[in-house]
Backbone as CSV, one residue per row, in Angstrom:
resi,resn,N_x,N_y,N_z,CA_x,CA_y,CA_z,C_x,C_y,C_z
1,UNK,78.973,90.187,62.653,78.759,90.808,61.358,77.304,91.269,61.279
2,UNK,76.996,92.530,60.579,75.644,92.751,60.827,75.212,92.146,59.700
3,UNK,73.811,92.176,59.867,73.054,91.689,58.410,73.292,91.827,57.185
4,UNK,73.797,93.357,57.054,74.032,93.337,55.197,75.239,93.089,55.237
5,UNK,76.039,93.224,56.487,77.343,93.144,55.746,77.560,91.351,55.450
6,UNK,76.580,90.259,56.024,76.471,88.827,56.072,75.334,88.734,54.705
7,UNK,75.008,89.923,53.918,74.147,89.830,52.743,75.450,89.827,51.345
8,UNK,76.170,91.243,52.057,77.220,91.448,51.074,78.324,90.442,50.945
9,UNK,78.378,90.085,51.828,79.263,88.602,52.004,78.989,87.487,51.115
10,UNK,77.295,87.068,51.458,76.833,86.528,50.862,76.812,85.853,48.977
11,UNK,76.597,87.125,48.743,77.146,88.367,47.113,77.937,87.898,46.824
12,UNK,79.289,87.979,47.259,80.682,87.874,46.942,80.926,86.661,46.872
13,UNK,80.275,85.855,47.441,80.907,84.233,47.389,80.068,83.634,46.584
14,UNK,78.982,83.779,46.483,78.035,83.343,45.495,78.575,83.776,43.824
15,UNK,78.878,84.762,44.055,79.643,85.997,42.264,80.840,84.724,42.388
16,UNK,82.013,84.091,43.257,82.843,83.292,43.146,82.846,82.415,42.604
17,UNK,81.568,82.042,43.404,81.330,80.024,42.850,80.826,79.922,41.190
18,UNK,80.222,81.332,40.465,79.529,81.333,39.271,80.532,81.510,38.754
19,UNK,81.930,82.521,38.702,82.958,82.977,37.905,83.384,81.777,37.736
20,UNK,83.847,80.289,38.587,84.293,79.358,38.858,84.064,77.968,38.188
21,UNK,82.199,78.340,38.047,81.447,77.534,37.355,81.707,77.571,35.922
22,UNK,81.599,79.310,35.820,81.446,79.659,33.947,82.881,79.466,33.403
23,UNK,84.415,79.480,34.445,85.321,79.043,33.808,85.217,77.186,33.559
24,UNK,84.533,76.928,33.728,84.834,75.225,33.725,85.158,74.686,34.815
25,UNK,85.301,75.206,35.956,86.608,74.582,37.012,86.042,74.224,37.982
26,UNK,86.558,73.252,38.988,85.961,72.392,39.859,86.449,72.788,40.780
27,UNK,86.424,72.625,42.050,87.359,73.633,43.205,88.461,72.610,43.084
28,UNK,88.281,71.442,42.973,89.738,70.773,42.702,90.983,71.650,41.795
29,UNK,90.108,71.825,41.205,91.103,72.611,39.525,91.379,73.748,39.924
30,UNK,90.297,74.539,40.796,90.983,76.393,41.350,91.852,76.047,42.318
31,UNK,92.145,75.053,43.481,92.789,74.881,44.329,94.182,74.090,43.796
32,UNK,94.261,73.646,42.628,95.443,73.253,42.002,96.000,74.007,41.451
33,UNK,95.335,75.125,40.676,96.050,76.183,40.358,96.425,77.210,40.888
34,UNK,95.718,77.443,42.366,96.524,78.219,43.597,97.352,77.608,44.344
35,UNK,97.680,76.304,44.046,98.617,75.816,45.421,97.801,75.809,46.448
36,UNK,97.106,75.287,46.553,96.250,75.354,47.812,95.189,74.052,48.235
37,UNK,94.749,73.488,49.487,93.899,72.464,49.135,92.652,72.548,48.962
38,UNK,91.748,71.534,48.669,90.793,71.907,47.613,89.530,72.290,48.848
39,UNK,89.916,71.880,50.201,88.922,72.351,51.429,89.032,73.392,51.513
40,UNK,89.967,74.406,51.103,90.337,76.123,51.200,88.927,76.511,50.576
41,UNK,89.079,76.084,48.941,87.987,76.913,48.267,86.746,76.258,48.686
42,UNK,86.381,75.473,48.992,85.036,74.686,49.707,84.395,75.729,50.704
43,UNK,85.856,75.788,51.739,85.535,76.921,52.979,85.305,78.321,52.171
44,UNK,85.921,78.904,51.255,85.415,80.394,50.856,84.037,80.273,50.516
45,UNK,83.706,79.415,49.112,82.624,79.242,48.824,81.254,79.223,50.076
46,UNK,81.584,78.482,51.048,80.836,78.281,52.373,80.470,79.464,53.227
47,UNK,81.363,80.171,53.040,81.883,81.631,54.177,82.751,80.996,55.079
48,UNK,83.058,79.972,55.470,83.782,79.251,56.526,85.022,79.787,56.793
49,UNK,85.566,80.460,55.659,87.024,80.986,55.696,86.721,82.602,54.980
50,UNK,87.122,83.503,55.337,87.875,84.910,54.868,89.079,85.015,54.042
51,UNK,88.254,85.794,53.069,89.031,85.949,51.970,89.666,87.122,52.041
52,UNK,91.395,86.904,52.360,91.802,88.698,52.077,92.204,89.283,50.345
53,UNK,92.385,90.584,50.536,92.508,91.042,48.815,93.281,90.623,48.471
54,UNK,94.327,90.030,48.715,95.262,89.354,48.004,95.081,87.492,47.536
55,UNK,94.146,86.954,48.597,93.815,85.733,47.857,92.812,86.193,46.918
56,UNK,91.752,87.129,46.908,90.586,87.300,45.833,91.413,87.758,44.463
57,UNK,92.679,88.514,44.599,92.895,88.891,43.384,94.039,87.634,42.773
58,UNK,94.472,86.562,43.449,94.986,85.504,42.938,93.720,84.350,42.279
59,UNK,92.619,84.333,43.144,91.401,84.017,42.497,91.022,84.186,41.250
60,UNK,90.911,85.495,41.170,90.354,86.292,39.696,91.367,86.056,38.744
61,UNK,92.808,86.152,39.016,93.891,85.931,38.314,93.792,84.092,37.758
62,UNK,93.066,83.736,38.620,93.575,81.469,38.094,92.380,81.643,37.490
63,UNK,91.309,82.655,37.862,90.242,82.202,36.930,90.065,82.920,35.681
64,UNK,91.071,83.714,35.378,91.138,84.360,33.979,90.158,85.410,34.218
65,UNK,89.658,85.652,35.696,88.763,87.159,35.480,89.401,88.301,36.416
66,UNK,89.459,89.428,34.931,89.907,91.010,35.065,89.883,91.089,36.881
67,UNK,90.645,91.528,37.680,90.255,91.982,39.072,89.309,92.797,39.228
68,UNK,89.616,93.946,38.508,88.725,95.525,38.321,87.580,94.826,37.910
69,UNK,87.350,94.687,36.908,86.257,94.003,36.252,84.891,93.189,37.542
70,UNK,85.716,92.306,38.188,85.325,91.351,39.644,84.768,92.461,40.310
71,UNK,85.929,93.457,40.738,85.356,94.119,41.922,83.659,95.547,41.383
72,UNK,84.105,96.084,39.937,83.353,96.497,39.550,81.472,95.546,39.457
73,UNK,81.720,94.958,38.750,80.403,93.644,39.194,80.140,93.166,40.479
74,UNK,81.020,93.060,40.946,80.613,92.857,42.665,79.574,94.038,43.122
75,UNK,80.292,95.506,42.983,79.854,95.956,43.439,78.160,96.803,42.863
76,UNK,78.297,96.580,41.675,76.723,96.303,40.940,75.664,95.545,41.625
77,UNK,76.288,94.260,41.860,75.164,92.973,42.408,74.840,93.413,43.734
78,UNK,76.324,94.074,44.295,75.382,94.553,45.658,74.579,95.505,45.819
79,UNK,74.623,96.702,44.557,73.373,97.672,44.776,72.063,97.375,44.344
80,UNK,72.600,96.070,43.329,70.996,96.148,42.430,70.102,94.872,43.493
81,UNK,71.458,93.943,45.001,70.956,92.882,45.525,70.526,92.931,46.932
82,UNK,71.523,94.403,47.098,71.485,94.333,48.756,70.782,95.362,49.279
83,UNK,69.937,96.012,48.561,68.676,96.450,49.665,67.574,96.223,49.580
């Protein structure tokens, strides 16, 4: 991965763990409400694991945030973060 794209990466999982935070939820609580175990979201949060568009928009969906909305702000933080 080159540098920004391990910056933009960066971005995206960091924007996760805050959406995650500001809902209240513990990765216990996002990983209970995806069916999933709670080392899954540990590993996203980490980068350890890849997130495809279909787990990010089940993400945004357990965490009560807009998809569009996610990807629109995502892509803000990366112009105003990543150069």
């Amino acid at each position: 991965m080159s540098a920004s794209g391990a910056k933009f990466r960066r971005i995206l999982l960091d924007f996760l763990r805050e959406i995650r935070i500001e809902a209240g939820l513990r990765q216990v609580d996002l990983a209970k409400k995806l069916n999933v175990p709670q080392a899954r979201i540990s590993k996203y949060e980490l980068g350890e694991r890849r997130i495809d568009l279909l787990e990010l928009r089940a993400i945004c969906e357990a965490l009560e945030f807009p998809f569009l909305e996610f990807v629109e702000e995502l892509e803000k933080r990366i112009k105003e973060k990543g150069n």
